[in-house]
C-alpha positions in Angstrom: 109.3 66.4 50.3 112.1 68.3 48.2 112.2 66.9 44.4 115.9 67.7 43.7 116.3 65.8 40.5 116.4 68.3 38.6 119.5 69.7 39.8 122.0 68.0 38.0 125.1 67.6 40.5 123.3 67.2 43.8 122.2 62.7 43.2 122.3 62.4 46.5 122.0 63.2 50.2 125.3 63.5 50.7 125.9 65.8 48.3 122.7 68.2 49.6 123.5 68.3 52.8 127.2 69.7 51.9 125.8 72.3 49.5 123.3 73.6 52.2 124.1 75.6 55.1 122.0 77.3 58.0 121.1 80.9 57.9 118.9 82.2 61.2 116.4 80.2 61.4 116.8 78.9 57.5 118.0 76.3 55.8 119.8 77.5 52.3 121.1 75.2 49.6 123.8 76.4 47.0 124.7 74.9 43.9 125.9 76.8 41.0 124.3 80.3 40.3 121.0 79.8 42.6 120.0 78.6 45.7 117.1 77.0 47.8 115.3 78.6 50.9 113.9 76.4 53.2 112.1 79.1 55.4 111.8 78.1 59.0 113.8 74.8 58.4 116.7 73.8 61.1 119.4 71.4 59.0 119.3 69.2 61.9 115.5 68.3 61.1 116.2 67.2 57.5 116.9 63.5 56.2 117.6 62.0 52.9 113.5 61.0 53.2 112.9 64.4 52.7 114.0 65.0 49.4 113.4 62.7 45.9 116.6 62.5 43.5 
């Protein structure tokens, strides 16, 4: 489970999955000035129940 809601911008699933893109074998969400490594993680194997916002 990914807490998100802290991020202000990114309130929903929707709005994650556009900022995130697949590097290798990675999963990588952008937004703003930092980003979010999700080591090992295919984008494919993510859904909205894995993150709280």
């Amino acid at each position: 489970m990914i807490n998100q809601s802290h991020l202000a911008g990114l309130n929903s699933f929707s709005e994650v999955m556009e900022a995130m893109s697949q590097a290798g074998d990675d999963a990588v969400i952008s937004y703003d000035d930092a980003s979010l490594t999700l080591v090992g993680v295919d984008l494919d194997d993510l859904g909205s129940n894995d993150f709280i916002f």
